[in-house]
C-alpha positions in Angstrom: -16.4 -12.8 11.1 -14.6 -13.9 7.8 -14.6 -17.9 7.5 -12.3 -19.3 5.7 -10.2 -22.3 5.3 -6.1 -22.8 5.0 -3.6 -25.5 3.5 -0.1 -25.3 1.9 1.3 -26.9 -1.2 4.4 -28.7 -1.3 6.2 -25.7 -3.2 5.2 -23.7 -0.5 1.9 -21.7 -1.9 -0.3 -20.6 0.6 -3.9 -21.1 0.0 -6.8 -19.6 1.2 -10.4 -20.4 0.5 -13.2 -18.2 1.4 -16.4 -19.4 0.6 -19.4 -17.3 -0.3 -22.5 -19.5 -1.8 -24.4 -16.3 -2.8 -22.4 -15.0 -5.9 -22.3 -16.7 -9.0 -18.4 -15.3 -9.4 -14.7 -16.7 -8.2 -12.2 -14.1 -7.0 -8.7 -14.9 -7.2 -6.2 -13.0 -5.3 -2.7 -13.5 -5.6 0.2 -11.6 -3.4 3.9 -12.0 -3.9 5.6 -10.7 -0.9 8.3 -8.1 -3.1 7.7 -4.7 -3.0 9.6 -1.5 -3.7 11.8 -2.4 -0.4 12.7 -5.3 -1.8 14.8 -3.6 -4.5 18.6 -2.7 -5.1 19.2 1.0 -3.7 20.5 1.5 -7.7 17.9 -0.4 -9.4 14.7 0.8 -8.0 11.2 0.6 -9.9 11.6 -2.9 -10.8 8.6 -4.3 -8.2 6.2 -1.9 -10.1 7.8 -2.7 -13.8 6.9 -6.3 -12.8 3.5 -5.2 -12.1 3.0 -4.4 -15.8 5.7 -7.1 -17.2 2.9 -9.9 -15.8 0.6 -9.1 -18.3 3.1 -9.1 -21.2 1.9 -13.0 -21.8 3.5 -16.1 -20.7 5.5 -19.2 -22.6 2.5 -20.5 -23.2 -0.3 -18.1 -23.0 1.0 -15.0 -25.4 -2.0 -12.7 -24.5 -3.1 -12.8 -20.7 -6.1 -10.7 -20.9 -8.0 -11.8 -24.1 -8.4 -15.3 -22.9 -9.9 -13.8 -19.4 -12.1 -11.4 -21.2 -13.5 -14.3 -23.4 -14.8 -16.1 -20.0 -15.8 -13.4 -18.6 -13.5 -12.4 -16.3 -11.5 -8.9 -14.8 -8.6 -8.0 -13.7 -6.0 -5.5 -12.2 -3.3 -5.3 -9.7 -1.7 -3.0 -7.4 2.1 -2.8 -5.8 3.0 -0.8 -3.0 7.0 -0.3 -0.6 5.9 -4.3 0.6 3.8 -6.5 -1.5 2.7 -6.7 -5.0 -1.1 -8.1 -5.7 -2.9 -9.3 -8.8 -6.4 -9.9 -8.6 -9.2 -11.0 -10.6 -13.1 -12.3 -10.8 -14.0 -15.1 -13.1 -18.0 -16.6 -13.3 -17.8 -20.1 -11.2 -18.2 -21.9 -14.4 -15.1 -20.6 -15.8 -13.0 -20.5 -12.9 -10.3 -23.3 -14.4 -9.5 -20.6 -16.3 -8.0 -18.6 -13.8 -6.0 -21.3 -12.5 -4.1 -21.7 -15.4 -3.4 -18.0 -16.3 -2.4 -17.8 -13.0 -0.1 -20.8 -13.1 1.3 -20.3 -16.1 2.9 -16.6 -15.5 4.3 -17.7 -12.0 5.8 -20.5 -13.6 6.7 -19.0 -17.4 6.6 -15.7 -17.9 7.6 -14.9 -21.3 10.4 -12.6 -21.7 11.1 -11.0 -25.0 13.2 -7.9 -26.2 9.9 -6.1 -27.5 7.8 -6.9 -24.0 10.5 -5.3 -21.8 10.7 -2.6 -24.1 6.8 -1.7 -24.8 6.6 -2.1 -20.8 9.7 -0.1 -20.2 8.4 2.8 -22.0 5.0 2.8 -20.2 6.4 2.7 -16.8 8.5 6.0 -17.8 5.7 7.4 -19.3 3.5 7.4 -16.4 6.8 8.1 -14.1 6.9 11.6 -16.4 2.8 12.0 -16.3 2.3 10.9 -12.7 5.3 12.0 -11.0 7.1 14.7 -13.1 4.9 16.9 -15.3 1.8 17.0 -12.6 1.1 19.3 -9.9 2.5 18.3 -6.6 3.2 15.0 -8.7 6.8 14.8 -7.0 5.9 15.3 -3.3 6.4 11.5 -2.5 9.8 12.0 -4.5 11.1 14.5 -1.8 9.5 13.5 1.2 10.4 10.2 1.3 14.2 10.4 1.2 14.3 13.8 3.6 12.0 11.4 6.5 14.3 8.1 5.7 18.2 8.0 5.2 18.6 4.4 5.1 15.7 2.2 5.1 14.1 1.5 1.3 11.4 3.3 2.1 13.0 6.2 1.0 12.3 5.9 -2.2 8.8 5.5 -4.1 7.5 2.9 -5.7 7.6 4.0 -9.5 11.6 4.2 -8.6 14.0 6.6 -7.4 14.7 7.9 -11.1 13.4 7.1 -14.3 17.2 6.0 -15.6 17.1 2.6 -13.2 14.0 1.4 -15.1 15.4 2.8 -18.8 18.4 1.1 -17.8 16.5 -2.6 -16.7 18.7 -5.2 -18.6 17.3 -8.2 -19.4 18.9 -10.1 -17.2 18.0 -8.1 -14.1 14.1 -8.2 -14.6 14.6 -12.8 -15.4 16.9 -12.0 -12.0 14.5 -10.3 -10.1 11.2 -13.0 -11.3 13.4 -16.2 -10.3 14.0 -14.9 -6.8 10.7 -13.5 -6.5 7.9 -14.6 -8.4 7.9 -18.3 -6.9 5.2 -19.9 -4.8 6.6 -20.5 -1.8 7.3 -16.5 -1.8 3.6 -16.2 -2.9 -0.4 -16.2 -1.0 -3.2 -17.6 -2.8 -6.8 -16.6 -2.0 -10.1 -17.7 -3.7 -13.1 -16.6 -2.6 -16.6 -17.1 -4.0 -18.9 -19.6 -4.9 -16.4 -22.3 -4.6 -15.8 -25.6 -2.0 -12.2 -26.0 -0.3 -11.5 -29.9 -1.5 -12.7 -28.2 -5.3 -9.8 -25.4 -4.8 -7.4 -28.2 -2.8 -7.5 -30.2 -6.3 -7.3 -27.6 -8.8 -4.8 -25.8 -6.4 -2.7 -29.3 -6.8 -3.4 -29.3 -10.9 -2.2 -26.4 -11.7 0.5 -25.0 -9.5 1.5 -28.1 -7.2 4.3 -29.0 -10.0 6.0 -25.5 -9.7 9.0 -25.8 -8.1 10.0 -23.5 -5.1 12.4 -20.7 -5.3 15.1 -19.8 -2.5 14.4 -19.3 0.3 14.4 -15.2 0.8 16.6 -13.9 3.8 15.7 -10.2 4.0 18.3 -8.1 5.5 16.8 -4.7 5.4 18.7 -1.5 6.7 16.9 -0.5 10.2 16.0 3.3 10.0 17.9 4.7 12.5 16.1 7.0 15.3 16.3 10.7 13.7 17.1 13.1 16.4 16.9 16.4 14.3 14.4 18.1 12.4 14.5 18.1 8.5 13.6 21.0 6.4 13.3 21.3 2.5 11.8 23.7 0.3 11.2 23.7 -3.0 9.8 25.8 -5.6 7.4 24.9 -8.4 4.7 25.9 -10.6 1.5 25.2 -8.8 -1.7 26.6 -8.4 -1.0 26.8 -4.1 0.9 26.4 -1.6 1.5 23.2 0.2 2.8 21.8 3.2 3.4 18.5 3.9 5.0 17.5 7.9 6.0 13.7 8.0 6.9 11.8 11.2 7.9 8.5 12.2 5.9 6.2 13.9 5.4 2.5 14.7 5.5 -0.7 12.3 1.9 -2.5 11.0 2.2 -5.2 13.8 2.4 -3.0 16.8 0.7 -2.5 19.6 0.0 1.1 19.0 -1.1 0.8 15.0 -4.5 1.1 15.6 -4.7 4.1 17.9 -2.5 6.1 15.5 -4.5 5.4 12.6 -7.5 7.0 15.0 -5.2 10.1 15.9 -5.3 10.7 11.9 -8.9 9.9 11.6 -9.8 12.4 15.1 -7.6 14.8 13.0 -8.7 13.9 9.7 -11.9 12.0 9.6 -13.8 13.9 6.9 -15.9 17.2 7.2 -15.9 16.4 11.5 -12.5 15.9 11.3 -10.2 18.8 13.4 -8.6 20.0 11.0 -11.3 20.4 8.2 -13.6 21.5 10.8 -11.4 24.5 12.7 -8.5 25.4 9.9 -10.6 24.9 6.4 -14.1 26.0 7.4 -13.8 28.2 10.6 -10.6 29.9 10.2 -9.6 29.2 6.2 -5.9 29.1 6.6 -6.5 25.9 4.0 -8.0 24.7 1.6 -7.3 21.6 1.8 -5.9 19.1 4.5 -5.2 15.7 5.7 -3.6 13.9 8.1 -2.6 9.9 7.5 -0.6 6.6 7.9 1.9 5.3 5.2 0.8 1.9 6.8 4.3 0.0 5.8 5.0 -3.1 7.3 8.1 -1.9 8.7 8.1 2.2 10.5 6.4 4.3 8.3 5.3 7.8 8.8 2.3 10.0 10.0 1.7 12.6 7.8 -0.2 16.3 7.2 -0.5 17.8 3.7 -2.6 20.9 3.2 -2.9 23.1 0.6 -2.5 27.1 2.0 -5.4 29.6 1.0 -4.1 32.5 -0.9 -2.4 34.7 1.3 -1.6 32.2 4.2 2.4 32.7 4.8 4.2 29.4 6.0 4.4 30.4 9.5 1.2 31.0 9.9 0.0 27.0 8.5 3.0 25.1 10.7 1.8 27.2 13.4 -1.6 25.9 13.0 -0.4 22.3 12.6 1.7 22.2 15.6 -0.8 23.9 18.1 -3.4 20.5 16.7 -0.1 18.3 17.9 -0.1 19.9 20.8 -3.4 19.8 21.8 -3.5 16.0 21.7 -0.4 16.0 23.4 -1.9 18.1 26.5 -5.6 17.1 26.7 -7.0 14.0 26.7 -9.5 13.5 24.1 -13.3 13.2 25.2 -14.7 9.5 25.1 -17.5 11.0 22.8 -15.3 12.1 20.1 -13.3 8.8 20.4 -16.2 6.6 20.7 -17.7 8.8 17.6 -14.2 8.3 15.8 -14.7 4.5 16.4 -18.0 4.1 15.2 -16.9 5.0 11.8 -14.0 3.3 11.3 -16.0 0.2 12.3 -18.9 0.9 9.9 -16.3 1.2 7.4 -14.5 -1.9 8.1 -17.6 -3.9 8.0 -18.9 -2.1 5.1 -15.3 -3.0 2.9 -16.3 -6.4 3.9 -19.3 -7.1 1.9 -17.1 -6.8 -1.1 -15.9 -10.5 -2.1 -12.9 -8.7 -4.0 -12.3 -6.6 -0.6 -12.1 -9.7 1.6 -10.0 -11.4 -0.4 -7.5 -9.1 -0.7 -7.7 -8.0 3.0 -7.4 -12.1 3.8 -3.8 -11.7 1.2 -2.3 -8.9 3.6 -3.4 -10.1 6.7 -1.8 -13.6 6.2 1.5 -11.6 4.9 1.3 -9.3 7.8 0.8 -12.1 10.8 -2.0 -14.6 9.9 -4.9 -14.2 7.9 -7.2 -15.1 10.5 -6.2 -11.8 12.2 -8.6 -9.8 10.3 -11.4 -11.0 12.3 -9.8 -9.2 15.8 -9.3 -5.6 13.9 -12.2 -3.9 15.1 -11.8 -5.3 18.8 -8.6 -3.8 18.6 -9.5 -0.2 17.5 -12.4 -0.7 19.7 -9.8 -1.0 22.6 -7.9 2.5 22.0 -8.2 4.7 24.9 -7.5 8.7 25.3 -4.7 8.1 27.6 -2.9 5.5 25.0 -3.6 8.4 21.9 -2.2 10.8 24.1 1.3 8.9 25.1 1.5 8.1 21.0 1.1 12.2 20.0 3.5 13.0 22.7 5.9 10.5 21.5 6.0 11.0 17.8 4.7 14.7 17.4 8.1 16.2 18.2 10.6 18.4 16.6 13.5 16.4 16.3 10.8 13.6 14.6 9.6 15.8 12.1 10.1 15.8 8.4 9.1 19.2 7.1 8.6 20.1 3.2 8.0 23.7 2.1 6.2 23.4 -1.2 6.3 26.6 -2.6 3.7 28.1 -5.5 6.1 29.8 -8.1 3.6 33.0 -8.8 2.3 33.6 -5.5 
């Protein structure tokens, strides 16, 4: 059980305080609720270039990180298709600190010619290294917009093409801070050695006299339901290989979330996992595969990706996949493997939560997602999964006309 308390600024910032009396340190987590889907279908990349634009110094802090380092402190951030986070840990004595970093880049970030510029070029830099000049690099590339044809998901969160973030003007990136980068669009959580009327004050001091943004009315395009398969294949110059099978499947706040994420971890969980066990070890059509959730907010996708051993043909691998689908599909899976399946994902949710950075972060997306008190009935959820309700979920997403199918082909094999 995570305790924590709750309150809300006038400007609409959400704070949450988490207090742990055993650490000497102060977390602060901060989540602004824009992500990749939040973008214009012709400017894309611009969530992530914010990501690195925050650090470029504000009005009146010109160097974010030195000032941290000097009291101690560490930083990093991460953006994903929904949210984008910014974290950091701070020793309790020189937590004011972090409040007025933090304050100061949601209220005035500074924008200058060189700072788009210097950032520009290291978001196409690691859009060349990451995406386009490493092996399998471009898989998200593909896959995305072959599973979705008119949801933002369908494109990644370094951008659909490295042109939308050369082209960033500057008044697009002070457009896309003023509607997003405001506190009421913004969750707040400190955890640590810290009391809640000591955060309530300096919560007040340093961010109460931001004003709010506008008020955001998403109006995201609905997937529609795909009733054919879709097939790409491409060739490249890899060592394998791959295959990669993606399928639809339910939003973050359903029902059904948790027993999906145990179909992939019955499939997938580690050297025990089905797939490892009877396809890498026993019969080594792979070398290598997976099964996994996107876990978007919205509908995101199941997916398999192995690597074929040397000789493998195509047919062979989708013909292995498929018989796994079916088998969940047509018997019920044993309450020892499901129980066994449960065990571990509790052990590792309780394990994630001795880590003060963890908890605040997970307290961020859970009070995006629904309400951060939430996180404290995950387990009883998973713990409530049962083989007939895993068996309705394969038989409903695991079908041909779901299925999102890339051919990933090894140039010299």
């Amino acid at each position: 059980m995570i305790h924590f308390d709750k309150f809300t600024l006038d400007n609409g910032l959400t704070v949450i305080v988490h207090q742990d009396k055993s650490t000497p340190i102060v977390v602060m987590d901060i989540l602004y609720r824009v992500g990749a889907r939040d973008e214009h279908p012709d400017k894309t990349g611009f969530a992530h270039l914010f990501e690195h634009l925050m650090f470029g110094g504000s009005e009146n802090i010109p160097s974010y990180d030195a000032p941290l380092e000097k009291a101690g402190g560490e930083n990093n951030a991460f953006t994903n298709s929904d949210v984008t986070n910014y974290y950091l840990t701070i020793p309790r004595e020189n937590m004011e600190t972090a409040f007025w970093l933090e304050s100061d880049r949601m209220l005035n970030l500074a924008f200058s010619d060189k700072s788009l510029e210097v950032q520009r070029q290291v978001v196409v830099e690691e859009f060349k290294q990451s995406y386009l000049n490493q092996p399998y690099g471009d898989v998200w590339l593909l896959l995305k917009p072959l599973a979705y044809t008119t949801h933002p998901y369908q494109w990644n969160t370094i951008g659909k093409e490295i042109a939308h973030i050369e082209n960033a003007t500057m008044d697009d990136v002070k457009d896309f801070y003023g509607r997003f980068y405001n506190p009421n669009n913004a969750i707040m959580v400190l955890g640590g050695n810290i009391e809640t009327d000591e955060a309530n004050e300096l919560t007040a001091k340093w961010f109460g006299s931001i004003p709010a943004g506008p008020v955001l009315e998403r109006k995201l395009h609905v997937e529609p339901r795909q009733t054919a398969p879709r097939r790409q294949s491409v060739e490249r110059d890899v060592p394998a290989h791959g295959i990669y099978l993606a399928f639809h499947m339910c939003h973050r706040l359903s029902a059904d979330y948790q027993a999906t994420d145990i179909i992939s971890d019955i499939l997938s969980g580690g050297t025990s996992g089905r797939l490892y066990r009877k396809w890498v070890k026993e019969k080594a059509l792979f070398t290598e595969l997976d099964a996994y959730l996107t876990g978007d907010l919205d509908n995101g996708l199941f997916i398999f990706s192995g690597k074929l051993s040397r000789g493998i043909d195509f047919e062979a691998a989708e013909e292995a996949l498929w018989g796994e689908m079916e088998l969940l599909k047509n018997v019920l899976v044993s309450h020892e493997e499901l129980e066994k399946v449960k065990n571990k994902m509790e052990s590792t949710m309780v394990f994630g939560e001795v880590s003060l950075l963890n908890k605040a972060t997970n307290l961020a997306l859970f009070e995006n997602l629904s309400s951060a008190g939430d996180i404290n009935h995950e387990v009883e959820k998973y713990r409530s999964v049962t083989p007939e309700q895993i068996q309705r979920i394969a038989r409903e997403i695991f079908t041909a006309e779901n299925s999102n199918t890339l051919i990933y082909k090894a140039k010299h094999l």
